[in-house]
C-alpha positions as CSV (number, residue, x, y, z in Angstrom):
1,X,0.0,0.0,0.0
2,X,1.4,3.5,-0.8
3,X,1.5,5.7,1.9
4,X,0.3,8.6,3.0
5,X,3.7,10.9,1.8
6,X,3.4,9.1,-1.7
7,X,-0.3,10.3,-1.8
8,X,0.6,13.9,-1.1
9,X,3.6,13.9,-3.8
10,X,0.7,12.5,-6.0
11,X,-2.0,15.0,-5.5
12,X,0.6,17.3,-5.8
13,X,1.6,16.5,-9.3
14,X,-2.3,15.9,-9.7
15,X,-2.8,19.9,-8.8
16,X,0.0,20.9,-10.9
17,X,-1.6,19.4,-14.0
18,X,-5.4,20.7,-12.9
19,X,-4.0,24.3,-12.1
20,X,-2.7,24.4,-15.9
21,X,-6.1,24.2,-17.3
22,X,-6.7,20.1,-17.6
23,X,-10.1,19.0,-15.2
24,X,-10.7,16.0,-16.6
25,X,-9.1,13.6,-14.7
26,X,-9.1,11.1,-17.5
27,X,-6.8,13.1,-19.2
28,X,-5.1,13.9,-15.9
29,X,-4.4,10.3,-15.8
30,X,-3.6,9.5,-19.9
31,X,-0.9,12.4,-19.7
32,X,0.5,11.0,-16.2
33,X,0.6,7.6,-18.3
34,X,2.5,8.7,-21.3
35,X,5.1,10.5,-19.5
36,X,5.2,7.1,-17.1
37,X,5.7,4.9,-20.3
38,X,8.3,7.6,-21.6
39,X,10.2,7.1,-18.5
40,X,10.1,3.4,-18.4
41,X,11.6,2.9,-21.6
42,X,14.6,4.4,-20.7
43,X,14.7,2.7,-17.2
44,X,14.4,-0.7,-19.8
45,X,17.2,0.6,-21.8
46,X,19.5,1.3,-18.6
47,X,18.8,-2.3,-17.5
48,X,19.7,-3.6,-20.9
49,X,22.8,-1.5,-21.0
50,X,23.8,-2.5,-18.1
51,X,23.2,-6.3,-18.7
52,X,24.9,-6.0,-21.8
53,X,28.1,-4.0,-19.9
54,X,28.2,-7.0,-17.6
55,X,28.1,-9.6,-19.7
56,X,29.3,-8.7,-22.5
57,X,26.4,-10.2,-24.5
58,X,24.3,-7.7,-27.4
59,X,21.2,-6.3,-26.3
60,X,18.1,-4.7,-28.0
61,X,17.8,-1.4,-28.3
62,X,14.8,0.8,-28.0
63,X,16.9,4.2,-28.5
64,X,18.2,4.7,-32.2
65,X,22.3,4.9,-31.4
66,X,22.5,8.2,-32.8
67,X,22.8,11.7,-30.8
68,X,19.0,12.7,-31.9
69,X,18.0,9.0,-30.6
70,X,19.6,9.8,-27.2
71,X,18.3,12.8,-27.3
72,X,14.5,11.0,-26.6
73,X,15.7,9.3,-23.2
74,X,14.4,10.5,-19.7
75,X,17.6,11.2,-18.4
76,X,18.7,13.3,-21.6
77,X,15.8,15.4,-21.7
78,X,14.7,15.8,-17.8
79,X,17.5,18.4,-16.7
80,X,17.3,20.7,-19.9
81,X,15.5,24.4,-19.9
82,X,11.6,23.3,-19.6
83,X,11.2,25.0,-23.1
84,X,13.6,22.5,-24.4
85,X,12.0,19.5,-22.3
86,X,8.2,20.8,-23.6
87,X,9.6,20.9,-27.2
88,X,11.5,17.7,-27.4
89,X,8.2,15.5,-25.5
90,X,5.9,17.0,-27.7
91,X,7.9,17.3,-31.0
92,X,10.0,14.5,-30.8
93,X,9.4,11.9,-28.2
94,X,5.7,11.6,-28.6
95,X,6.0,11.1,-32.7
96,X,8.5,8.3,-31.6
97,X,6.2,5.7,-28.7
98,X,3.5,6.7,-30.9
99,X,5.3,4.9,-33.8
100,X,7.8,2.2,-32.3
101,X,5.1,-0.9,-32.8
102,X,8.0,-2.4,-34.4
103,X,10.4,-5.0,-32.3
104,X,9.3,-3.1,-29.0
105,X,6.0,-3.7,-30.0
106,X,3.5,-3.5,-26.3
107,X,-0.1,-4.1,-25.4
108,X,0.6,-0.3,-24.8
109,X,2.4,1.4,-27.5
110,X,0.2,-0.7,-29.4
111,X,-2.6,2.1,-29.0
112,X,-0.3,4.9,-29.0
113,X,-1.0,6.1,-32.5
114,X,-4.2,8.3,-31.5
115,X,-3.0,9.9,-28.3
116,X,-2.5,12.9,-27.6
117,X,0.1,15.6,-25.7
118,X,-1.8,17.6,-23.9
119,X,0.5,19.1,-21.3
120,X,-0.3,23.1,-21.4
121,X,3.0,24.8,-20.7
122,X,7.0,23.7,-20.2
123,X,6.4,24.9,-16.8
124,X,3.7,22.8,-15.9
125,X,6.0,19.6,-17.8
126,X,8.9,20.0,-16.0
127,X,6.5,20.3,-12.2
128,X,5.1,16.8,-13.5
129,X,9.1,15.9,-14.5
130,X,10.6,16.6,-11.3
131,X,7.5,15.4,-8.9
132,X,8.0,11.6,-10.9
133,X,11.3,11.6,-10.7
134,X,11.2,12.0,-7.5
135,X,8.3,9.5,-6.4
136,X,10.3,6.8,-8.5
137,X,14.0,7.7,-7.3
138,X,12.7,7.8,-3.3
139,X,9.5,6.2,-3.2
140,X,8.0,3.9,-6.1
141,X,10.3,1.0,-5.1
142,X,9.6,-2.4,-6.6
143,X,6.7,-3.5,-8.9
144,X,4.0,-3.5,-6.4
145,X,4.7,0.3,-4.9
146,X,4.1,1.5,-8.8
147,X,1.2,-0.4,-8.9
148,X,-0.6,0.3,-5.9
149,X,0.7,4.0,-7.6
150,X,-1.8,3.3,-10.3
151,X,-4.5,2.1,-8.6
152,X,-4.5,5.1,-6.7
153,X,-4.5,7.4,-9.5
154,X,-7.5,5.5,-11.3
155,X,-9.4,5.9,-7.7
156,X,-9.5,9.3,-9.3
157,X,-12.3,8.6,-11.4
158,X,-14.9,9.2,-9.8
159,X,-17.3,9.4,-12.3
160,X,-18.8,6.4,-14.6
161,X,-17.1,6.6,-18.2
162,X,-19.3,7.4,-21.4
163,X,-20.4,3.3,-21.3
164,X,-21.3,3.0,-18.0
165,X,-17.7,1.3,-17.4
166,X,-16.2,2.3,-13.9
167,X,-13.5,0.9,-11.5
168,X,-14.7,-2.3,-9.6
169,X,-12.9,-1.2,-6.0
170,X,-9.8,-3.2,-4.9
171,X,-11.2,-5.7,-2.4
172,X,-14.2,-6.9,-4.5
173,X,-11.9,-7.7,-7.4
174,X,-9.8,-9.2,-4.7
175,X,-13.0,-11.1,-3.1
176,X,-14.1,-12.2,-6.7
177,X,-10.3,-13.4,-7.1
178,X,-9.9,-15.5,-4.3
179,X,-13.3,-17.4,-4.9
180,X,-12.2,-18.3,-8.2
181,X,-8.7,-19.4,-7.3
182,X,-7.0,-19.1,-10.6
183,X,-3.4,-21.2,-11.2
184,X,-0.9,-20.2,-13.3
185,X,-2.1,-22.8,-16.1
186,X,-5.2,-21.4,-16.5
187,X,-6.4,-18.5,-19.1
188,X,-8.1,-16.0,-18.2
189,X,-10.2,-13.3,-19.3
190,X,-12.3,-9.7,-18.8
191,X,-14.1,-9.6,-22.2
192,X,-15.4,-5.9,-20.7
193,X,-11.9,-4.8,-18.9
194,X,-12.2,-1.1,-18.2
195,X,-8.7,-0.4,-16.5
196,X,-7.6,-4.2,-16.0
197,X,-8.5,-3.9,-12.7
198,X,-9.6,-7.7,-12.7
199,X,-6.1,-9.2,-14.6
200,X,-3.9,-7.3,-12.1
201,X,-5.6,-8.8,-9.2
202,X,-5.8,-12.0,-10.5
203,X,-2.1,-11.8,-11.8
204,X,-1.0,-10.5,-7.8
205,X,-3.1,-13.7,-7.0
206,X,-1.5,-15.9,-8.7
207,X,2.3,-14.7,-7.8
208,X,1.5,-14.7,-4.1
209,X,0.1,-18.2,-4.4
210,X,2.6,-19.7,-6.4
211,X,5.5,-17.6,-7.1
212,X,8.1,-19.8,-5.7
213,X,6.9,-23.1,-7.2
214,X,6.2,-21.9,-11.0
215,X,7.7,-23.5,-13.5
216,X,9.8,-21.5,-16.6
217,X,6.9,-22.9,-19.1
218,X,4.1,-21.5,-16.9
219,X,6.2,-17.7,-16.2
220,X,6.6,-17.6,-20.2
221,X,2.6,-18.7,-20.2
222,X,2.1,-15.8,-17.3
223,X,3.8,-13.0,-19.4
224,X,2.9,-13.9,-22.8
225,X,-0.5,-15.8,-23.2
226,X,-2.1,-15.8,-19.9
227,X,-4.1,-12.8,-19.6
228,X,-7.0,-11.3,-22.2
229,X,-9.0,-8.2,-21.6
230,X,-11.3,-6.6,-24.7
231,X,-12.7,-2.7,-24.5
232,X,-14.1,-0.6,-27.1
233,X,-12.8,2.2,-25.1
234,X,-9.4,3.3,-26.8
235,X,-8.7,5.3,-23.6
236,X,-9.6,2.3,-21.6
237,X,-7.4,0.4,-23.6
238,X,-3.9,2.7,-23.0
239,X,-4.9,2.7,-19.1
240,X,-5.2,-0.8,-19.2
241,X,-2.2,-1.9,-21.0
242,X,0.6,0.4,-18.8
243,X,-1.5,-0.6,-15.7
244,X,-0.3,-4.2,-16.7
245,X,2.7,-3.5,-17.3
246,X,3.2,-1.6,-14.3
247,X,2.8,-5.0,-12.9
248,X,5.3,-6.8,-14.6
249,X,3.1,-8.5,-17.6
250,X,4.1,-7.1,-20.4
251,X,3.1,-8.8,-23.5
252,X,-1.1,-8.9,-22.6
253,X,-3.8,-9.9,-25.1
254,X,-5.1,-6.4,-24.7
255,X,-7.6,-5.7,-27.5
256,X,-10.1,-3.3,-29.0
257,X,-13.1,-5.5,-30.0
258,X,-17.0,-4.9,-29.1
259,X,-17.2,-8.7,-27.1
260,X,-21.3,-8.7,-27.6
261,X,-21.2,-8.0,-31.6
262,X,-20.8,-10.4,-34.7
263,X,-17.2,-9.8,-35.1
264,X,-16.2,-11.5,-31.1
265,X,-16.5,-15.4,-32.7
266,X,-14.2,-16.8,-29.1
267,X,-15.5,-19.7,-27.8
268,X,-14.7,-22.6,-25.3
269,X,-11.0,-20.8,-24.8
270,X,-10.9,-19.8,-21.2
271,X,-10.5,-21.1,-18.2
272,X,-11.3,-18.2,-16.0
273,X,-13.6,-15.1,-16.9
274,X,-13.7,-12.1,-13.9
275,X,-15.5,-9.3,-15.3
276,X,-18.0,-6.6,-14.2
277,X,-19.9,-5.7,-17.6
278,X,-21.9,-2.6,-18.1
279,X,-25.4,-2.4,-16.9
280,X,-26.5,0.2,-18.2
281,X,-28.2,0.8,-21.9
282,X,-28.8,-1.7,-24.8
283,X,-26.8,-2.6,-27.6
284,X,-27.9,-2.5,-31.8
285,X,-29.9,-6.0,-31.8
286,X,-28.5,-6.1,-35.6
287,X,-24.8,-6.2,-34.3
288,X,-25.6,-8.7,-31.4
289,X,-24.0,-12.4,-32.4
290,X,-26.9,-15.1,-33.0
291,X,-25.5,-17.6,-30.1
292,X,-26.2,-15.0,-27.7
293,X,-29.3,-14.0,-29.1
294,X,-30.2,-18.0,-28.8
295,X,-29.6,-18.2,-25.0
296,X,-32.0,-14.8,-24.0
297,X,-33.2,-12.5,-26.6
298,X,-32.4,-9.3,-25.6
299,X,-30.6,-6.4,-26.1
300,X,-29.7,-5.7,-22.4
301,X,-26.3,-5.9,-21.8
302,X,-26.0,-7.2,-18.3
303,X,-27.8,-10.3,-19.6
304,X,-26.0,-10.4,-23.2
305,X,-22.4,-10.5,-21.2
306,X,-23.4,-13.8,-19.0
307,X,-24.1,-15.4,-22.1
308,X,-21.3,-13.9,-23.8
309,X,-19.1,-15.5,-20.8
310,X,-20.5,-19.0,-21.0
311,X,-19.9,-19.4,-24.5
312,X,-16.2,-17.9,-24.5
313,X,-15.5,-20.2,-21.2
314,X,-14.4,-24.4,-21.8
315,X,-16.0,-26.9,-20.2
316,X,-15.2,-26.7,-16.9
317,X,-14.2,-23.2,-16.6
318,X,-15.2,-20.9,-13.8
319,X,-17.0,-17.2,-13.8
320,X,-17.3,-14.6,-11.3
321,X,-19.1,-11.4,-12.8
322,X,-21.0,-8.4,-10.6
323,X,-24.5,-8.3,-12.0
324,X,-27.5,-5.3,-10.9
325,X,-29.8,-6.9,-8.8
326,X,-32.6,-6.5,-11.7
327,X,-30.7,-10.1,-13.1
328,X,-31.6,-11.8,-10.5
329,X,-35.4,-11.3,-10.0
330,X,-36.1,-9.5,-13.8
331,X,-39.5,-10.8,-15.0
332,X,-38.5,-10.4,-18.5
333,X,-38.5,-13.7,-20.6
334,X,-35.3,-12.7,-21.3
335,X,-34.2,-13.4,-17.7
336,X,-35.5,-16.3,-16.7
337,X,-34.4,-17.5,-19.8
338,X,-30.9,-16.5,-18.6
339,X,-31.2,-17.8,-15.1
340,X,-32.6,-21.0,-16.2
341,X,-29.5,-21.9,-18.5
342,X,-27.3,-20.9,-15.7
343,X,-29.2,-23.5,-13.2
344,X,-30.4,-26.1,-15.7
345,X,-27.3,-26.3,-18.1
346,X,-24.5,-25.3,-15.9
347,X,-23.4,-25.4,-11.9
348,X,-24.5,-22.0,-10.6
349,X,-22.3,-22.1,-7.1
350,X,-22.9,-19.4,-5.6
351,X,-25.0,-16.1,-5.2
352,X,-23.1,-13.0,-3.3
353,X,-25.4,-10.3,-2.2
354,X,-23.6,-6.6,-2.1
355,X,-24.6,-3.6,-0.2
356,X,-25.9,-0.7,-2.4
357,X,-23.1,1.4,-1.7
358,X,-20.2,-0.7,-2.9
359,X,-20.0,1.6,-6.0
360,X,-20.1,5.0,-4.6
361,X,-19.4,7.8,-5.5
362,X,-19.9,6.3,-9.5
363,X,-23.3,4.5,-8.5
364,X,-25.8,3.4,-6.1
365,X,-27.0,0.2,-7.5
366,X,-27.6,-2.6,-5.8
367,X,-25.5,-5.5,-7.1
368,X,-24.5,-8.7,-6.7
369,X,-21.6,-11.5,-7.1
370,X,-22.6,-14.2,-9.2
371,X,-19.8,-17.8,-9.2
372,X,-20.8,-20.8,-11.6
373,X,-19.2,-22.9,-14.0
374,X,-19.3,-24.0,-17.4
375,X,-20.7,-27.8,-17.6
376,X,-23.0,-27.5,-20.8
377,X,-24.6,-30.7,-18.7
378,X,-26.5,-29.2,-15.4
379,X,-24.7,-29.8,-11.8
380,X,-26.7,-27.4,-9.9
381,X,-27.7,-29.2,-7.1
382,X,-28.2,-26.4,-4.0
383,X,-26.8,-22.7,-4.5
384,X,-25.2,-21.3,-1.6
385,X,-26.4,-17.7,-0.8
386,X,-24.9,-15.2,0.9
387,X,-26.0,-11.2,2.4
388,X,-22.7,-9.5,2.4
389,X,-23.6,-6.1,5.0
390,X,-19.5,-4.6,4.7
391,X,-16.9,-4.9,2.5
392,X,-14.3,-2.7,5.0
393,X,-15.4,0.8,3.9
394,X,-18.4,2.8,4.7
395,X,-20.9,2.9,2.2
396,X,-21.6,6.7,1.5
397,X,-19.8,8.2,-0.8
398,X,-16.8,9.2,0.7
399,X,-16.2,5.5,1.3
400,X,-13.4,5.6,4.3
401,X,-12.2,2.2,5.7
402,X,-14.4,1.1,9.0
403,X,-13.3,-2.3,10.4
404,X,-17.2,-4.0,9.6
405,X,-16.2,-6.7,6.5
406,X,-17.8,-9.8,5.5
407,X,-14.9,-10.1,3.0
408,X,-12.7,-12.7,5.0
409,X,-15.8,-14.8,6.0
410,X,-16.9,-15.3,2.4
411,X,-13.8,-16.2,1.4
412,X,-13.6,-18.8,4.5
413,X,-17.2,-20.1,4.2
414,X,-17.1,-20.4,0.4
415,X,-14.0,-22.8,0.5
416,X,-15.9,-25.0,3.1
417,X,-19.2,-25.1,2.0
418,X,-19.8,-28.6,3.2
419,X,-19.7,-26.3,7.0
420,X,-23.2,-24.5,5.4
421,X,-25.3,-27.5,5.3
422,X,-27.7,-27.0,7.7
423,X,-27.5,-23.6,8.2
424,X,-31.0,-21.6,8.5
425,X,-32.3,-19.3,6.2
426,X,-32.4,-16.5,8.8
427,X,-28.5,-16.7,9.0
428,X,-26.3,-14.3,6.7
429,X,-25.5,-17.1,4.7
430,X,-27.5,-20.5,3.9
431,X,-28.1,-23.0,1.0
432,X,-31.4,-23.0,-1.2
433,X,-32.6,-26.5,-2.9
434,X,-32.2,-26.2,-6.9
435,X,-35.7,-27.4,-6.7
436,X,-36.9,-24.4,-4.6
437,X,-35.7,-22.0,-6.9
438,X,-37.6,-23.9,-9.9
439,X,-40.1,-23.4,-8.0
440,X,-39.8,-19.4,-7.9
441,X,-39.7,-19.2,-11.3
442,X,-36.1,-19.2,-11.3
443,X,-35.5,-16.0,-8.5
444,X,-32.2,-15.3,-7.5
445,X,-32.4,-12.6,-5.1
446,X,-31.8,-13.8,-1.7
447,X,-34.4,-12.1,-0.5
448,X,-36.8,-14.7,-1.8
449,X,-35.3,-17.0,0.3
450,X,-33.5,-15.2,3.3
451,X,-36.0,-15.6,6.6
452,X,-36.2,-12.8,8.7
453,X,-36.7,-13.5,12.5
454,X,-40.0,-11.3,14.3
455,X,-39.2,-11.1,17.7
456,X,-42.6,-10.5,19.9
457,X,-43.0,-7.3,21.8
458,X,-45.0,-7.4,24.7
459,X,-47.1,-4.4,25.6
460,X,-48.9,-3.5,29.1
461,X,-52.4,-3.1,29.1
462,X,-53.8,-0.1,28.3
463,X,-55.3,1.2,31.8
464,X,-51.6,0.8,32.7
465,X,-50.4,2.7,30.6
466,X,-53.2,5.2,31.3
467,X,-52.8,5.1,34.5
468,X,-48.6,6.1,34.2
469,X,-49.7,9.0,31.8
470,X,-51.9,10.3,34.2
471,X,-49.0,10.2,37.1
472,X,-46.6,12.1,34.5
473,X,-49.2,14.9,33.9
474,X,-49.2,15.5,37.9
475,X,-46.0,15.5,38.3
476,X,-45.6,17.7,35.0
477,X,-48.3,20.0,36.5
478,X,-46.5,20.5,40.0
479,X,-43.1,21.2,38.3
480,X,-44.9,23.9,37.0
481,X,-46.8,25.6,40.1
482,X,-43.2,25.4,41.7
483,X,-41.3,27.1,38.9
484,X,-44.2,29.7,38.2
485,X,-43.6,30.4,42.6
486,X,-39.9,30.7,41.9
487,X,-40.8,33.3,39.2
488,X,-42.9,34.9,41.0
């Protein structure tokens, strides 16, 4: 976690940019990005220099060996007169990332060639300059410090994006994670991936779990082919790609493709899908791909993207996706369509009620945590339900940690579900018969099911209680003769 110094240096730089005339923080964070991406090429190119000094042995370059090549590195340009620095980013270096998909091709400068330099003065460069330098010379120290850097900067948006896409917070994504267990065989996917937010958690995961027994075949598989994420957000795209490489996986499947339409033909390829698709809005029925169409007719995203992830999943393969609550209980035939097929053709494991306020300050929907997997053959015996109340944070919209969270049980109770059986449907969480929700017409929303306990009040009778209103008024009354005496 990056402390409360690093946040300050931050919201510095962060000031510096929004005093020059740029609000947006989108583009707060894109310009942030390039100029990070700028500076880690040359941080590559030391390490390969110095490799190559030590061992003698040729490495790539990414620099042309010329004096107008150099002239593009960090540490060239970051001491010259800002009018210089301003000139040489936004004459010279940008032209260059926004062309070098050659041998240094990257998820990243891979959607370089429509951004754009929007820094509005060499003074307000070289601020930006100096305050990265700094965080990355004293503070950003390892992978994980410039990650947790990111994150914090894409906490920034606080407002949904132009598709309804915004950040799933930290410890859902880590929640979702750890109920999935991926390994580092598996492939895995966010066919709706925003920021990556999802792949970086799962990647984390999966070093934490397994770092120090992986073997070289499955750390080529980690860098190279085991993470996918799809966006028709170009933006999106950029933030994803250096927030991935930020965390050491530099050669992601990041791509722009519309996963819902005609041209998206994956199928059976993953082993893991972690998403949060847009809720909000329809898509062009013409566009949508038949297969979908064929498992709910509809043109309502949040149930196009669950069929979208069964079909792009292989046998066996596991989901954990955020859905609005209208999924669950929706009396379209479009929905029970949808939640039939999950509990009919597939094993729907588990149902994960969340708080309405889980999304503030973007949204205050009420959502929820759905965990099956991919049979094409039933399997759904009993679904386990669950009424998460805190997920660590307090759910208005300034969101500040409290120590209320559910988190850690659902983690624990999830892995030992054979501990559940039993349990009542008054508790927080509790198992409902496949049979029972057949019988209500396929409802998903715990609140079908959950039991709430009355508890009887007893009352006195009423002379009683007449009888104590009738003392109260003479004592009122003589409190009053003695302070109208005192008056007096």
């Amino acid at each position: 976690m990056i402390t409360g110094e690093v946040k300050n240096k931050v919201d510095k730089i962060w000031t510096d940019i929004w005093a020059g005339g740029i609000s947006n923080p989108l583009t707060v964070i894109e310009q942030l990005t390039y100029l990070m991406f700028i500076r880690s090429l040359d941080e590559k190119e030391l390490e390969n220099e110095s490799f190559e000094n030590l061992t003698g042995e040729p490495m790539p370059k990414i620099f042309p060996q010329t004096e107008a090549g150099q002239n593009l590195r960090w540490s060239q340009f970051k001491e010259k007169d800002p009018r210089v620095i301003f000139e040489t980013i936004s004459q010279q270096v940008f032209p260059f990332i926004k062309n070098m998909n050659g041998e240094a091709k990257t998820a990243f400068s891979k959607y370089m060639d429509d951004a754009m330099f929007l820094m509005p003065t060499p003074q307000v460069l070289q601020k930006v300059i100096t305050g990265l330098d700094e965080l990355y010379e004293h503070d950003l120290t390892g992978r994980d410090m410039q990650g947790d850097l990111y994150e914090y900067m894409l906490g920034k948006l606080a407002t949904a994006g132009q598709n309804g896409q915004f950040r799933t917070p930290r410890q859902i994504r880590e929640l979702m994670v750890r109920l999935i267990a991926p390994t580092p065989d598996d492939m895995i996917c966010d066919p709706a991936c925003g920021t990556a937010g999802f792949l970086v958690s799962t990647a984390e995961y999966i070093r934490e779990t397994y770092e120090a027994k992986m073997t070289a075949e499955q750390w080529q598989h980690f860098d190279k082919e085991a993470f996918s994420g799809f966006d028709t957000d170009r933006t999106m795209l950029r933030l994803s790609a250096m927030n991935l490489m930020l965390h050491s996986i530099t050669n992601p499947h990041i791509d722009y493709k519309d996963s819902l339409s005609k041209q998206n033909e994956i199928a059976s390829k993953y082993d893991v899908i972690l998403a949060n698709p847009p809720f909000k809005g329809t898509v062009d029925a013409e566009s949508i791909h038949d297969n979908l169409k064929a498992v709910c007719s509809t043109k309502k995203t949040e149930l196009l993207f669950i069929a979208l992830f069964l079909r792009m999943l292989k046998k066996g393969g596991r989901c954990a996706c955020i859905v609005p609550d209208g999924v669950l209980f929706g009396g379209s035939n479009a929905h029970k369509a949808l939640r039939q097929e999950l509990v009919e053709n597939h094993q729907l494991q588990a149902v994960i009620s969340m708080p309405s306020g889980v999304f503030k300050p973007y949204a205050g929907v009420s959502t929820a945590i759905l965990l099956f997997t991919k049979t094409g053959a039933g399997g759904t015996d009993q679904v386990w339900f669950y009424d998460m109340k805190a997920d660590g944070y307090s759910l208005d919209d300034k969101r500040n940690e409290i120590t209320d969270n559910d988190i850690p049980d659902i983690i624990a109770r999830f892995h030992n579900l054979e501990n559940e059986v039993g349990r009542a449907k008054t508790e927080q969480s509790f198992f409902v018969a496949k049979q029972e929700i057949v019988d209500n017409d396929y409802d998903l929303s715990i609140n079908r099911y959950k039991e709430a306990i009355y508890e009887q009040i007893e009352y006195d009778a009423p002379e009683v209680i007449m009888a104590r209103l009738d003392e109260l008024a003479l004592d009122i009354s003589a409190k009053m003769e003695e302070l109208r005496e005192m008056i007096g």
